[in-house]
Each structure stands twice: as C-alpha cells, then as structure tokens.
N, CA, C and O atoms as CSV, one atom per row, in Angstrom:
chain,resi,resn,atom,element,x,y,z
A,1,UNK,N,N,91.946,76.453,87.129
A,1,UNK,CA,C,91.699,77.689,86.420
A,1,UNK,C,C,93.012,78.164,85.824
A,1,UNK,O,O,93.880,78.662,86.541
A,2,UNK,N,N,93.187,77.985,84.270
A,2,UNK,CA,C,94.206,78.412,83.928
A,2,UNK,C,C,94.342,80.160,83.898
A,2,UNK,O,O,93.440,80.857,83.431
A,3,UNK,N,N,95.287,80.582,84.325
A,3,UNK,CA,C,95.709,82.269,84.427
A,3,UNK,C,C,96.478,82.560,83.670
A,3,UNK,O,O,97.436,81.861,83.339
A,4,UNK,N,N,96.172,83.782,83.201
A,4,UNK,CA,C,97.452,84.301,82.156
A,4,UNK,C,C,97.559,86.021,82.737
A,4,UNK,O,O,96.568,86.488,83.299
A,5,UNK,N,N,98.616,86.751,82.582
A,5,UNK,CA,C,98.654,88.066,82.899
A,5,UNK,C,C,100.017,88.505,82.396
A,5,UNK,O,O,101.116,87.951,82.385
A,6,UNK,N,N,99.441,90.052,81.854
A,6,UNK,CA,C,101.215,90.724,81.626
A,6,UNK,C,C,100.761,91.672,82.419
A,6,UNK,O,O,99.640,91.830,82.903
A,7,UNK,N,N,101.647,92.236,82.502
A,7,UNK,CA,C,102.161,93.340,83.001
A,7,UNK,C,C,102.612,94.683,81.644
A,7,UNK,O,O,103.330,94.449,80.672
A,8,UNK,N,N,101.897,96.152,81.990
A,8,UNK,CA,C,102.248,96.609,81.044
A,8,UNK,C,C,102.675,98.024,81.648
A,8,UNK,O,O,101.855,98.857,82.035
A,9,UNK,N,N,104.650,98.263,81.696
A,9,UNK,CA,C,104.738,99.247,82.728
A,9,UNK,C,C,104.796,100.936,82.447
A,9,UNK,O,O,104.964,101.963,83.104
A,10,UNK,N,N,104.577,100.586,81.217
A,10,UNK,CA,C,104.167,101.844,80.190
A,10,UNK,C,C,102.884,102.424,80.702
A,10,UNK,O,O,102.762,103.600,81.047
A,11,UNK,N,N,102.079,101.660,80.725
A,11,UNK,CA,C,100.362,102.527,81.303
A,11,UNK,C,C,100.304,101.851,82.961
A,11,UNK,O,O,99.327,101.570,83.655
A,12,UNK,N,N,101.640,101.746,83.209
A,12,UNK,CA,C,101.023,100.814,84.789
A,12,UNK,C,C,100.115,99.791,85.032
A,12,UNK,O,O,99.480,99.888,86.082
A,13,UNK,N,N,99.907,98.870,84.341
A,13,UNK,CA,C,98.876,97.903,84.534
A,13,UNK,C,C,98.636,96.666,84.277
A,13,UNK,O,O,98.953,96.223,83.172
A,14,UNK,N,N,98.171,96.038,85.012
A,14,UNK,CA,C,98.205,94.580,85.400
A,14,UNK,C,C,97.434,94.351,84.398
A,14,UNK,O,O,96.837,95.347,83.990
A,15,UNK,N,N,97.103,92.700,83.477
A,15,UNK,CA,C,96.454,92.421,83.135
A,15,UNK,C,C,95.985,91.088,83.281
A,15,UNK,O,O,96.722,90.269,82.730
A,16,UNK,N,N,94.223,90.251,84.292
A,16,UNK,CA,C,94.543,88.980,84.567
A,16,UNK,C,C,93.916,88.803,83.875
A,16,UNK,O,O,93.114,89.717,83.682
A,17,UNK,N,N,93.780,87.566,82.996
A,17,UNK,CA,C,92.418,86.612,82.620
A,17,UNK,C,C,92.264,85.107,83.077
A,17,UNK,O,O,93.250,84.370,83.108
A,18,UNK,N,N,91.265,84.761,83.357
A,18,UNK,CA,C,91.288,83.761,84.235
A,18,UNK,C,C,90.377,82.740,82.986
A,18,UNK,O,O,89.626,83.400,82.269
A,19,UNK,N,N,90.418,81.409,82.756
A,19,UNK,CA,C,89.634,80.812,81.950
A,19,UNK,C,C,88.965,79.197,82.742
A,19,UNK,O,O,89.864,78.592,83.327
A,20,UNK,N,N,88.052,78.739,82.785
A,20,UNK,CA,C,87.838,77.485,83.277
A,20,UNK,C,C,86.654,77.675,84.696
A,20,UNK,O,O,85.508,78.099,84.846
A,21,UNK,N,N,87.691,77.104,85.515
A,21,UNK,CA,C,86.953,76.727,86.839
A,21,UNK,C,C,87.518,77.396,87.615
A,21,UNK,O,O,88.741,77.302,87.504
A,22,UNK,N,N,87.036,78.330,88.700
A,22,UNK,CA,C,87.449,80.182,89.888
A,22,UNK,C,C,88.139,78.582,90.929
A,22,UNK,O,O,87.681,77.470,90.669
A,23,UNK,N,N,88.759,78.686,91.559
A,23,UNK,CA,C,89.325,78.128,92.551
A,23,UNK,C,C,90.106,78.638,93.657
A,23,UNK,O,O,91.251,78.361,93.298
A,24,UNK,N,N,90.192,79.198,94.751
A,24,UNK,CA,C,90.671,79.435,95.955
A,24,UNK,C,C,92.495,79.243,95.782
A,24,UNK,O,O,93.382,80.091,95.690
A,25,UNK,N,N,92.525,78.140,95.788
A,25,UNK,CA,C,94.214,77.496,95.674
A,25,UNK,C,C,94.755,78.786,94.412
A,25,UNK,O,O,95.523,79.738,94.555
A,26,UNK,N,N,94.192,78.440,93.530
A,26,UNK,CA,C,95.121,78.717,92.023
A,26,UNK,C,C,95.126,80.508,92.127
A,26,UNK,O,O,96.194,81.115,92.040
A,27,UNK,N,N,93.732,81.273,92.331
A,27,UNK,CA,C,93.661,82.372,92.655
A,27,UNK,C,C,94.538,83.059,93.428
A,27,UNK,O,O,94.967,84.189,93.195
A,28,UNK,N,N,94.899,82.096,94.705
A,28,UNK,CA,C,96.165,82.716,95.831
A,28,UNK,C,C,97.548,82.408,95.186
A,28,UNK,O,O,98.641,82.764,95.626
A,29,UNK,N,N,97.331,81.774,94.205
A,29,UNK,CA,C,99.222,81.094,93.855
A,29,UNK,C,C,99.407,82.395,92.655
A,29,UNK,O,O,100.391,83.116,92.486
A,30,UNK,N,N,97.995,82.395,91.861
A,30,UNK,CA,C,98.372,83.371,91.415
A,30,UNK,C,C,98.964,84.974,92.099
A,30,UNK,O,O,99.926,85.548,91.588
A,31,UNK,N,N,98.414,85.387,92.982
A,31,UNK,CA,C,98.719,86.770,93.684
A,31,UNK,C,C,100.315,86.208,93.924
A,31,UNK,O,O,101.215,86.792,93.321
A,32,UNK,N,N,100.626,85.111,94.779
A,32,UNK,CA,C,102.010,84.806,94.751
A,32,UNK,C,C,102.901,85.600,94.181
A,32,UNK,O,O,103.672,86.527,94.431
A,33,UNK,N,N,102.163,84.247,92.491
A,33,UNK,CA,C,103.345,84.391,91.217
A,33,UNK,C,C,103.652,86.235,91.241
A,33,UNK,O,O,104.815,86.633,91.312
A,34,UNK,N,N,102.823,86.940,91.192
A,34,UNK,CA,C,102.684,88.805,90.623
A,34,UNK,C,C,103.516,89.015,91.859
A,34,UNK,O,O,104.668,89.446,91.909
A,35,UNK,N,N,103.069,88.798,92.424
A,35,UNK,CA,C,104.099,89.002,94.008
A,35,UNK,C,C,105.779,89.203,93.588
A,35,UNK,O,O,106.425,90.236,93.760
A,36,UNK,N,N,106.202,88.123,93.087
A,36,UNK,CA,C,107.815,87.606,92.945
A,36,UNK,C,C,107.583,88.134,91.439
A,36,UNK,O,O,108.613,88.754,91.174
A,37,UNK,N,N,106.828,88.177,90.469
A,37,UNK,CA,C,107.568,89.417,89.142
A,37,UNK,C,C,107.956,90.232,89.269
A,37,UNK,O,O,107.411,91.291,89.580
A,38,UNK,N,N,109.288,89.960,89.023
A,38,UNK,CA,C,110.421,91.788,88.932
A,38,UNK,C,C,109.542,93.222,88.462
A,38,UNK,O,O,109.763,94.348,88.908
A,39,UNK,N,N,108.283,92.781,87.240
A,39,UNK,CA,C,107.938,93.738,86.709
A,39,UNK,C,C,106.583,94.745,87.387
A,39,UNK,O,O,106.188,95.877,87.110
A,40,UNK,N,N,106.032,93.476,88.614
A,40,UNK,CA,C,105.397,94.491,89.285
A,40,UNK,C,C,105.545,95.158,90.214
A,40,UNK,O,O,106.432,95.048,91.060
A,41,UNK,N,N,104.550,96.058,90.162
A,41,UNK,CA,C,104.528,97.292,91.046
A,41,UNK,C,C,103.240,97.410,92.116
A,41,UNK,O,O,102.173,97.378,91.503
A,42,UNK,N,N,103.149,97.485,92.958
A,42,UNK,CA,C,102.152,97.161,94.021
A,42,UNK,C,C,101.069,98.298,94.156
A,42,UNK,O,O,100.119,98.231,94.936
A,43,UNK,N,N,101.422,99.758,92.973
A,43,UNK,CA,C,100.672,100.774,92.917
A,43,UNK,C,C,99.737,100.594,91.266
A,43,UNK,O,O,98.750,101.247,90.929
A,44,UNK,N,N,100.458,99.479,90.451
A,44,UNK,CA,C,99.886,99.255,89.083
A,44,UNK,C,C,98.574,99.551,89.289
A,44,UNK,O,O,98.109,99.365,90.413
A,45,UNK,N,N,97.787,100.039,88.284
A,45,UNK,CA,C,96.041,99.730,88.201
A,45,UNK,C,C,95.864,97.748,87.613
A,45,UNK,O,O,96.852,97.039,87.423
A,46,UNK,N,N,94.810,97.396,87.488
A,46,UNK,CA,C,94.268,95.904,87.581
A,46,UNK,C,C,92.942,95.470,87.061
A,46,UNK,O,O,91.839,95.353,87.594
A,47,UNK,N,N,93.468,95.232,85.641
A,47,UNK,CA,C,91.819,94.789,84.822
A,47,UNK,C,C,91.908,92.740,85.530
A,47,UNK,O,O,92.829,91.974,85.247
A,48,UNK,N,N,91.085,92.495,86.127
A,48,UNK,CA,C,90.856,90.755,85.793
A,48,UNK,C,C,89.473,90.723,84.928
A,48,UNK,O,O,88.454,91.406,85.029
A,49,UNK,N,N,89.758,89.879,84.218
A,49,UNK,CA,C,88.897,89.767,83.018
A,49,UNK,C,C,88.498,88.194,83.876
A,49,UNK,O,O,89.422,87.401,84.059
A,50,UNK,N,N,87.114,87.854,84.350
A,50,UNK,CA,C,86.238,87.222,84.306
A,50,UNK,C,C,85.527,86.117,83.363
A,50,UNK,O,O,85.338,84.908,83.497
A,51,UNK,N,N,85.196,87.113,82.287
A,51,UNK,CA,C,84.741,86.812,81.380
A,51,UNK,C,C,84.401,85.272,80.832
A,51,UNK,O,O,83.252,84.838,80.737
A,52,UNK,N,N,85.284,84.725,80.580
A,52,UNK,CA,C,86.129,82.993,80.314
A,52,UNK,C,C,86.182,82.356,81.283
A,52,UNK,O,O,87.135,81.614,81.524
A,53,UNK,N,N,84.990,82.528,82.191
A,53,UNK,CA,C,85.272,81.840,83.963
A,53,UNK,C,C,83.936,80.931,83.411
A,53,UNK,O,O,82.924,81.576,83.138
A,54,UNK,N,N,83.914,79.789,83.280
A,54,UNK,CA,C,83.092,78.647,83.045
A,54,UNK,C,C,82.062,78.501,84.163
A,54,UNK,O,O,80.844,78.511,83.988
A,55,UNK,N,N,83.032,78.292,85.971
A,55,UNK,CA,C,81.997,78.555,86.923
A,55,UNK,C,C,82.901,78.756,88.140
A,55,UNK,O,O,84.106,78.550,87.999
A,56,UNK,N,N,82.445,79.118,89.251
A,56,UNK,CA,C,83.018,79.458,90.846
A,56,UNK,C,C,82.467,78.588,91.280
A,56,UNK,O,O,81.254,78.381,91.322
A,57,UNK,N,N,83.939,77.543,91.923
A,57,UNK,CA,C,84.296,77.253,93.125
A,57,UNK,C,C,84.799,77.511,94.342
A,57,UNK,O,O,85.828,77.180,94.931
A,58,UNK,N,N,83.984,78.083,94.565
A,58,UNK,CA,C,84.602,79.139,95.938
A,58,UNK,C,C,83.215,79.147,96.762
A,58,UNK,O,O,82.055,78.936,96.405
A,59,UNK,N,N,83.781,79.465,97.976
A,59,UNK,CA,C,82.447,79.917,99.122
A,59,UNK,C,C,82.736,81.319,99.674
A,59,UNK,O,O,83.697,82.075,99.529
A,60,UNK,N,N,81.463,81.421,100.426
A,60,UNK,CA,C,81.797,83.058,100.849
A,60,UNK,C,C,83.471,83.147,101.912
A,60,UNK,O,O,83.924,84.281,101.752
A,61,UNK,N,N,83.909,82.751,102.359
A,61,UNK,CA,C,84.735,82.036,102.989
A,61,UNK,C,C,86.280,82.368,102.265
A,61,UNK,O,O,87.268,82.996,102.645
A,62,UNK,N,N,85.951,81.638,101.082
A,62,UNK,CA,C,87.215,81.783,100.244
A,62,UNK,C,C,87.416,83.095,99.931
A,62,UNK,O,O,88.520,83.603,100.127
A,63,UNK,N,N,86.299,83.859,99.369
A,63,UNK,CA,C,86.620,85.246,98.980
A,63,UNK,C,C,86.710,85.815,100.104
A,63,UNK,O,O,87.401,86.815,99.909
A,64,UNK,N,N,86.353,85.752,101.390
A,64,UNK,CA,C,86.558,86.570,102.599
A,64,UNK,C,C,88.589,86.580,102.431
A,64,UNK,O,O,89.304,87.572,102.291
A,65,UNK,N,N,88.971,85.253,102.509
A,65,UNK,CA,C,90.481,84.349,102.454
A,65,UNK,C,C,91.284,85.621,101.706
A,65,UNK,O,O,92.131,86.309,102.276
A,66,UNK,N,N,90.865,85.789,100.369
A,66,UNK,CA,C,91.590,86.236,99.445
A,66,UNK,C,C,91.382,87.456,99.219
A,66,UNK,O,O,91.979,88.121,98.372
A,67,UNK,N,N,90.249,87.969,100.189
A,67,UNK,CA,C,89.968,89.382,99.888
A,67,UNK,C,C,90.803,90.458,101.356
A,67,UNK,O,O,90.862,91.656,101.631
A,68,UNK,N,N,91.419,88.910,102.079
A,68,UNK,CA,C,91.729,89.415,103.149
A,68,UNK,C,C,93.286,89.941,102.706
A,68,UNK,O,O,93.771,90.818,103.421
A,69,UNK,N,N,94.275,89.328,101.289
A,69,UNK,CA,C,95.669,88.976,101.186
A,69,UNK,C,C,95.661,90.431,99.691
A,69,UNK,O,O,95.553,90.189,98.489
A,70,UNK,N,N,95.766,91.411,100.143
A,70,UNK,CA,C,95.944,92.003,99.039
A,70,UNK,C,C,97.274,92.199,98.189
A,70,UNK,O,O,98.147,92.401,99.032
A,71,UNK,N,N,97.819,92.235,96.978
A,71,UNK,CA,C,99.316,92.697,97.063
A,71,UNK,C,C,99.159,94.019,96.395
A,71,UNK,O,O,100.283,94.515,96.473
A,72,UNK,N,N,98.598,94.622,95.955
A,72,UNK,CA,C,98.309,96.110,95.664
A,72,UNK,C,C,97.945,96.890,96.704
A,72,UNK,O,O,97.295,96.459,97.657
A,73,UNK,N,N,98.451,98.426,96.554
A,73,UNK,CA,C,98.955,99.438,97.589
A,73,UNK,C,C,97.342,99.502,97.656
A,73,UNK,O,O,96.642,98.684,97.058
A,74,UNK,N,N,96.875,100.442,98.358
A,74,UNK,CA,C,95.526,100.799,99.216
A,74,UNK,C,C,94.542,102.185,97.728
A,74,UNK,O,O,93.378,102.346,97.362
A,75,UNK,N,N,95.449,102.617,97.488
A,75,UNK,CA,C,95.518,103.602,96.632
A,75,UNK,C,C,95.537,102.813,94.586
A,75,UNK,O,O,94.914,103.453,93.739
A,76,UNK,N,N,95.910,102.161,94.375
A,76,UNK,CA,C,95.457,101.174,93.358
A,76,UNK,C,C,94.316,100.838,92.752
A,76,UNK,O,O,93.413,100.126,93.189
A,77,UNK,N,N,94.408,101.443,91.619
A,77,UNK,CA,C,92.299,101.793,90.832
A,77,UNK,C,C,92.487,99.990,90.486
A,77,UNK,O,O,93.441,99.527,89.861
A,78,UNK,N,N,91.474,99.270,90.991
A,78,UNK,CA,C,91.113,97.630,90.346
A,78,UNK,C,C,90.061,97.833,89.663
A,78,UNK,O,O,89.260,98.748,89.854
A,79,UNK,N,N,89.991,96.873,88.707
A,79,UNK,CA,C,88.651,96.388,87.656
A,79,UNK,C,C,88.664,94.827,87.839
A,79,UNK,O,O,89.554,93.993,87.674
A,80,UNK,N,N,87.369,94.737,88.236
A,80,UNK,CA,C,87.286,93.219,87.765
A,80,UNK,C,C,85.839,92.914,87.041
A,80,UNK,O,O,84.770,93.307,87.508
A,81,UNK,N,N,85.980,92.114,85.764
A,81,UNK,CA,C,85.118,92.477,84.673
A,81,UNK,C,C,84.425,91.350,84.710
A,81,UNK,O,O,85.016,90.383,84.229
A,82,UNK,N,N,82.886,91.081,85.314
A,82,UNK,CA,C,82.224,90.069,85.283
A,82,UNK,C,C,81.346,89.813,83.952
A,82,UNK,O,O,80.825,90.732,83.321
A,83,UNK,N,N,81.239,88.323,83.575
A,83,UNK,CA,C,81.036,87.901,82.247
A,83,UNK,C,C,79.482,86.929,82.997
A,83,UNK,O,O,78.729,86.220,82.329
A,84,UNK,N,N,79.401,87.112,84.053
A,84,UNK,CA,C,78.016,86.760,84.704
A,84,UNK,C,C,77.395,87.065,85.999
A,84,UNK,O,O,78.105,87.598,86.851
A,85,UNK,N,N,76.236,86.815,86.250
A,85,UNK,CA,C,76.127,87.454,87.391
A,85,UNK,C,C,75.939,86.836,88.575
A,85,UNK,O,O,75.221,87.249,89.486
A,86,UNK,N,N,76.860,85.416,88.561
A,86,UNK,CA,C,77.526,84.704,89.906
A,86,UNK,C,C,78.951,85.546,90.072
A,86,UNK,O,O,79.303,85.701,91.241
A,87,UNK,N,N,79.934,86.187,88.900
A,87,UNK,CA,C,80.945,86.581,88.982
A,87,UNK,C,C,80.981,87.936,89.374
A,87,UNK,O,O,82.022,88.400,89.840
A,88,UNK,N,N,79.614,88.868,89.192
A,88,UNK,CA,C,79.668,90.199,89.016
A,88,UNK,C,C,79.363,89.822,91.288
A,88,UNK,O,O,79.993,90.087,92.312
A,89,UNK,N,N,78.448,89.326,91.043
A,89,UNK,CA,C,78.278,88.635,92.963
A,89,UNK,C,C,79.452,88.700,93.692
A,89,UNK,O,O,79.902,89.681,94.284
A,90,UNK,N,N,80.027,87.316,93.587
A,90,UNK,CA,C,81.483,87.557,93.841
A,90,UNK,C,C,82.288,88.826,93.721
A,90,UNK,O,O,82.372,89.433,94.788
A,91,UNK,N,N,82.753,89.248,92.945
A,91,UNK,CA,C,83.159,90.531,92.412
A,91,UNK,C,C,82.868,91.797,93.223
A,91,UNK,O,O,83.578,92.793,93.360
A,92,UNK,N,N,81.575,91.507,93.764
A,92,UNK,CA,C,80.995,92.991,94.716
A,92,UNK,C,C,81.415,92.397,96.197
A,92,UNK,O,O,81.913,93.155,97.030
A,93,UNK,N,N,81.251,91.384,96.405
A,93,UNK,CA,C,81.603,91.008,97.409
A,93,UNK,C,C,83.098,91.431,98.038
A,93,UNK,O,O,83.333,92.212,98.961
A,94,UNK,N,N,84.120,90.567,97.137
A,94,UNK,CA,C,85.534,91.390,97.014
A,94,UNK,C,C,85.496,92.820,97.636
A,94,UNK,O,O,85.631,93.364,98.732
A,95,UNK,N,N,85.277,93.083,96.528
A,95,UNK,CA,C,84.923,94.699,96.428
A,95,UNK,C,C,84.469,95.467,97.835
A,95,UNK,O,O,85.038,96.348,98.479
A,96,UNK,N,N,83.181,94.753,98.051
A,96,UNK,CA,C,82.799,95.636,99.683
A,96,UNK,C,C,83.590,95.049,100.533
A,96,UNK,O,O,83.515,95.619,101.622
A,97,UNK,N,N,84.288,94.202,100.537
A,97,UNK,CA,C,85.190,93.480,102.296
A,97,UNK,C,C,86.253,94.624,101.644
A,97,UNK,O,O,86.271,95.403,102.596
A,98,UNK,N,N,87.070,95.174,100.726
A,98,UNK,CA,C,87.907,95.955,100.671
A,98,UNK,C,C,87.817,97.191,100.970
A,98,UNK,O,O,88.640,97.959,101.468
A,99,UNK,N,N,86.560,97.362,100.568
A,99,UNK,CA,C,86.101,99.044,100.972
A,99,UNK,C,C,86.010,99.300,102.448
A,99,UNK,O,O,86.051,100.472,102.822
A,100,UNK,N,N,85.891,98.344,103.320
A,100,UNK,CA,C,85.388,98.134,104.674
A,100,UNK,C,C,86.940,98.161,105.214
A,100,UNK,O,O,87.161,98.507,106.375
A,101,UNK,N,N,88.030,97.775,104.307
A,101,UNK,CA,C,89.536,97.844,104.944
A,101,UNK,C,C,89.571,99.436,104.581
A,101,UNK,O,O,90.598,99.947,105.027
A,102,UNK,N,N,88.733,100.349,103.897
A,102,UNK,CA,C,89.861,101.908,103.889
A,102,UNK,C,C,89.884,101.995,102.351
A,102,UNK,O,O,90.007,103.146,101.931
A,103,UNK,N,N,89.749,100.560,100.976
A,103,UNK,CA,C,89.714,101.010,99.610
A,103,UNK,C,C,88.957,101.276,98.986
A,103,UNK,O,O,88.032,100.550,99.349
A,104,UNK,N,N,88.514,102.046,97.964
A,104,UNK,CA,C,87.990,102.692,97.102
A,104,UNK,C,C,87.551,102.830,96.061
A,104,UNK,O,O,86.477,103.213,95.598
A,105,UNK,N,N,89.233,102.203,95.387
A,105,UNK,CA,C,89.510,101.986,94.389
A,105,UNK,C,C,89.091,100.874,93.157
A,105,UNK,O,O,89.572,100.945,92.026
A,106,UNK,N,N,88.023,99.747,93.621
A,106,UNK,CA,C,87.895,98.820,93.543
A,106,UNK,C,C,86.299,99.088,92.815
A,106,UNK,O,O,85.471,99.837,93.333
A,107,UNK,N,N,85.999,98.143,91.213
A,107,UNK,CA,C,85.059,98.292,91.122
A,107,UNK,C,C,84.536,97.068,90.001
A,107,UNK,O,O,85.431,96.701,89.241
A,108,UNK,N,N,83.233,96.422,89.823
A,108,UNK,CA,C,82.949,95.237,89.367
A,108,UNK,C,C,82.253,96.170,88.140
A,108,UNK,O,O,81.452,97.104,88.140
A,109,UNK,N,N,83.095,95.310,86.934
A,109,UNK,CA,C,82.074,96.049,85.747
A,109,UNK,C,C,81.587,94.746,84.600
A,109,UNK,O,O,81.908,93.558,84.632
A,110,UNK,N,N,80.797,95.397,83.720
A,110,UNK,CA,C,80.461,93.870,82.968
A,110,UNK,C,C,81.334,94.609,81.283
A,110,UNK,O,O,81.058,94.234,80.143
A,111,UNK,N,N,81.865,95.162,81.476
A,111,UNK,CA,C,82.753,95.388,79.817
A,111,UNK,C,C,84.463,95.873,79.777
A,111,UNK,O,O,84.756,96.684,80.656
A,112,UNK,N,N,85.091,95.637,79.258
A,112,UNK,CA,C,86.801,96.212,79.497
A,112,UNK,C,C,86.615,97.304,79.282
A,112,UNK,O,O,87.269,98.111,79.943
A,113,UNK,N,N,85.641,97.815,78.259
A,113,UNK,CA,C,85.383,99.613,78.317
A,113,UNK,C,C,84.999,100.226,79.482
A,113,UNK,O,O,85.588,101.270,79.764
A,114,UNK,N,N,83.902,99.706,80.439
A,114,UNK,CA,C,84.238,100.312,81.355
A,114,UNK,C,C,85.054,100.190,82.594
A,114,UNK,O,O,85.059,100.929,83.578
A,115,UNK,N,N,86.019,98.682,82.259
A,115,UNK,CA,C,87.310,98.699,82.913
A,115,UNK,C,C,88.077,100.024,82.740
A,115,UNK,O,O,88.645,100.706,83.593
A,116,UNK,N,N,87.950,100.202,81.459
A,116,UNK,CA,C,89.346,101.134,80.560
A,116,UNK,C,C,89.183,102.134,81.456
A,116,UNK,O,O,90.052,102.466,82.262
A,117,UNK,N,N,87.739,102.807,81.321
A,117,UNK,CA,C,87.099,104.257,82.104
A,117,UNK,C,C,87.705,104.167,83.453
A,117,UNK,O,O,88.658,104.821,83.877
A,118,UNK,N,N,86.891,103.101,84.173
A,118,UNK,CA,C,87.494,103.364,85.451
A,118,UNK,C,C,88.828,103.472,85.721
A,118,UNK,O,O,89.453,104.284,86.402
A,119,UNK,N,N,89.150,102.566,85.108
A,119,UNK,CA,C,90.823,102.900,85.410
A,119,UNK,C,C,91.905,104.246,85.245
A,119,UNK,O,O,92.892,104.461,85.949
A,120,UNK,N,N,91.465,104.972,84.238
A,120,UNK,CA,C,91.996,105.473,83.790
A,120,UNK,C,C,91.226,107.072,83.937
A,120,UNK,O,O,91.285,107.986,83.114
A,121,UNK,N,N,90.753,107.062,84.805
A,121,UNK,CA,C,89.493,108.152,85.219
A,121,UNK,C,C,90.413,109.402,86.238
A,121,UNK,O,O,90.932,109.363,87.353
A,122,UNK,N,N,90.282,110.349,85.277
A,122,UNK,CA,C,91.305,111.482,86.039
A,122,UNK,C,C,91.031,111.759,87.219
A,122,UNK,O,O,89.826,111.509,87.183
A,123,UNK,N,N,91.248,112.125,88.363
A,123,UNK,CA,C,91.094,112.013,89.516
A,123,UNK,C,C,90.894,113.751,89.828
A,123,UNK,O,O,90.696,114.153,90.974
C-alpha cells in the first residue's frame, strides 16, 4: 500500500492517503515514519483518505494491533474517509476499540467535506 502524507502546521493537520492494497506491516511503518517527522505534532487533527484503497488485507486482529499503537494525543479530532463499505467497517471498528480507550475524537465518514466539518467543528 503505497502512502503519501503532509503535514500542514498552519491548520494543524495531518494528511494520509493510502492507494492499493490496506496491509498491517506498511500501515504500522507508516505511524513510525509520522512518529520520527520533525513536523509532527501528536495533538494535529487527521484526515486518512481511504478512498484509493483497492482492498483490505487485514483481519479483525490486525486492526485490534494498530488500533492498540496510537501516536496522537487522546484529545486529537481523526477522520478517516471510507471510499467503501469494507473500509467504512474497518474504520468503525478502529473507531469503537478507541472510544473504549477514553477517545472521542474519532470518526468514519464517506466525503473530505465531512472530514473538513468534523474536524474543524468548534467545540
């Protein structure tokens, strides 16, 4: 699964897109890589764009894995933008094992508009 992401520290926010095949390995190397960028911040907000995800290789298992390794603070608005509804699945899944740690912040949408909203949703 090739990954691409900037970082934008003007509006605070992460940006992933993921294209190909969801994979366990590449997903965790990615959190890594953001890990060791000088430019992030562990409070950023977090669109992953879905969308361009061909198919998931993953089991419930893996997302338990990766839903267990967060590198964003507890307090951190996420978007993750499903482009189907094996991804929007996944996606809620994430989503509820995090809510069950104490987060909140976390929510599966099917458009970047209502990434944009949530994210950016006055509190």
């Amino acid at each position: 699964m090739p990954i691409t992401y900037k970082i934008d520290k003007d509006k605070r926010l992460v940006e992933t897109t993921g294209t190909g095949v969801f994979l366990k390995e590449e997903a965790a190397a990615h959190l890594q890589q953001l890990l060791n960028d000088p430019d992030f911040e562990p409070n950023y907000s977090l669109i992953i764009d879905f969308t361009r995800m061909e198919r998931f290789e993953v089991s419930e298992a893996d997302v338990r894995f990766l839903s267990e390794w967060t590198i964003f603070a507890p307090t951190a608005r996420r978007a993750l933008i499903a482009g189907s509804d094996e991804a929007f699945g996944l996606g809620r899944m994430y989503e509820i094992i995090r809510e069950m740690k104490g987060e909140s912040g976390i929510r599966v949408v099917r458009t970047r508009e209502e990434a944009l909203e949530w994210l950016f949703l006055q509190s």
